[in-house]
C-alpha positions, 0 to 999 in steps of 0.5 A: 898902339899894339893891334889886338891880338887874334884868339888863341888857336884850339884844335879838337881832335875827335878820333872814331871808329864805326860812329855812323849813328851819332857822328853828325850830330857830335859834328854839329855840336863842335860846329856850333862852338863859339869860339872863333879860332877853331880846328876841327881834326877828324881822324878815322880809324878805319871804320867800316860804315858810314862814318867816313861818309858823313864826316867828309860831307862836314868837311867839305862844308866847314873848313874849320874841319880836317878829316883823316882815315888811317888805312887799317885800325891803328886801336883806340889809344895809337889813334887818340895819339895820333888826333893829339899829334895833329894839334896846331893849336895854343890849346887842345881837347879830345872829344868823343864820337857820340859825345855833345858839348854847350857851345860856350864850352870852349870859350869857358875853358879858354878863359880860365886858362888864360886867367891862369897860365900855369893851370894844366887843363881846364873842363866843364861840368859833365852829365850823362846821356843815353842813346836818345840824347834824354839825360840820365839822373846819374851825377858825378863830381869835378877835380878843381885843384886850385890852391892845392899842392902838387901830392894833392892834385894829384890824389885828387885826380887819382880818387876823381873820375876821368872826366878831365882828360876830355878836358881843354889842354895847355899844348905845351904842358901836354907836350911835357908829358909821356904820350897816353899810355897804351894800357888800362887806366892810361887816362889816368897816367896821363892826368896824373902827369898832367896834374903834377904839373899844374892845375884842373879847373873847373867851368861850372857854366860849360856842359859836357854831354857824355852818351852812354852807348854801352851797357857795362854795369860791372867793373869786370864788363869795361875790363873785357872791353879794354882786353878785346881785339878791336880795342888794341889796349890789352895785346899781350898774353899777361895785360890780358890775363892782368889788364892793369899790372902795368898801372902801378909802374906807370903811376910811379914813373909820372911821379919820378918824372914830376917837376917835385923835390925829392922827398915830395916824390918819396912821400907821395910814391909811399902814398901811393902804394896802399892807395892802389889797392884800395882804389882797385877794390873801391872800383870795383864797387862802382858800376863801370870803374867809374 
């Protein structure tokens, strides 16, 4: 008789910068996940608080978790590709260094990738917190693509919310894509690609706590961010002056790239075209691009 065996490997990789208020409680909430093969990939981005120390005293308690502190501020994108590069595991999820998950989160996600070998990621239900941990009334949807087509999926994803690039990852299909891209809206590309390739689905019994930690409450106050020097996404003189001229090329090349039969590619980049410009001004009506 085959032994059993062991449950797949999932890395977390939590890339920070200056998370000195929240960092130990986010610390404690991927501790507490129950899932039983866990590494925990700490990567800081040179932050200048205390971060560094209170990521450190968790390590040195679990050793589950690995802690890393870049020698200068790499930006915000190099780092999340840095904390994905790290990843030893069968599975992979990025998390944020304020956020709070349910600590059946994992196991859920894990489940359903299982059942569901050729799905591309997995997610749970998401709420919104503010700085006091209280919830906020604000709802927001999901993008499960079961049953829907290559084209769909990816408009669903392109017309959803960003949600699920915090999501559980299938490694191997992440490794098939192009590495986040380093511009506005590169969540987007890469779920996108992610989405070309397989399903998202859905864990309604798992809960992602998203902290809102800014007050953003136009659509122009997150283009600023993106355009800002620490954030290290918008660096040339044009992506600053046009924070998102190079997410209609990087769409298209997801597209090209995508396992699909040519016409699908034709008809869906012919798709695209006008949905741009409708996504852009739809965007701007909701408060944060969200």
């Amino acid at each position: 008789m085959n032994a059993p065996s062991a449950p797949a490997l999932v890395s977390i990789g939590l890339p920070v910068y200056n998370e000195e208020r929240f960092i130990d409680e986010t610390l404690r909430s991927l501790r507490a996940l129950d899932w039983p093969n866990l590494e925990i990939i700490i990567c800081d981005n040179a932050s200048t608080d205390t971060t560094g120390e209170i990521a450190r005293r968790h390590a040195d308690e679990d050793p589950r978790l690995r802690y890393e502190r870049a020698d200068t501020n790499r930006g915000v994108i190099a780092n999340f590709r840095h904390a994905a590069d790290q990843a030893r595991g069968e599975y992979f999820m990025w998390a944020g260094g304020h956020d709070l998950w349910s600590s059946n989160l994992v196991r859920e996600c894990v489940a359903l990738l299982e059942m569901h070998p050729d799905a591309s990621l997995a997610f749970g239900s998401s709420c919104w917190i503010g700085v006091d941990g209280a919830p906020f009334t604000r709802e927001s949807g999901w993008s499960d693509t079961r049953g829907i087509a290559a084209a769909g999926r990816f408009f669903t994803i392109f017309w959803g919310n960003m949600h699920p690039v915090m999501g559980l990852m299938r490694v191997s299909r992440l490794r098939e894509c192009r590495p986040l891209p380093n511009l506005v809206g590169g969540d987007l590309v890469l779920l996108s690609e992610l989405a070309l390739r397989g399903d998202f689905l859905h864990a309604p019994e798992a809960l992602w706590s998203r902290r809102e930690i800014r007050v953003e409450t136009h659509h122009d106050d997150k283009i600023r961010r993106y355009a800002s020097a620490e954030s290290g996404i918008s660096r040339s003189r044009l992506s600053k002056l046009f924070p998102l001229v190079k997410l209609p090329l990087a769409l298209c090349g997801a597209i090209v790239r995508a396992p699909l039969r040519f016409v699908d590619k034709v008809m869906t980049l012919a798709a695209l075209v006008p949905s741009l410009a409708l996504r852009y001004v739809v965007g701007r009506q909701r408060p944060g691009g969200e």
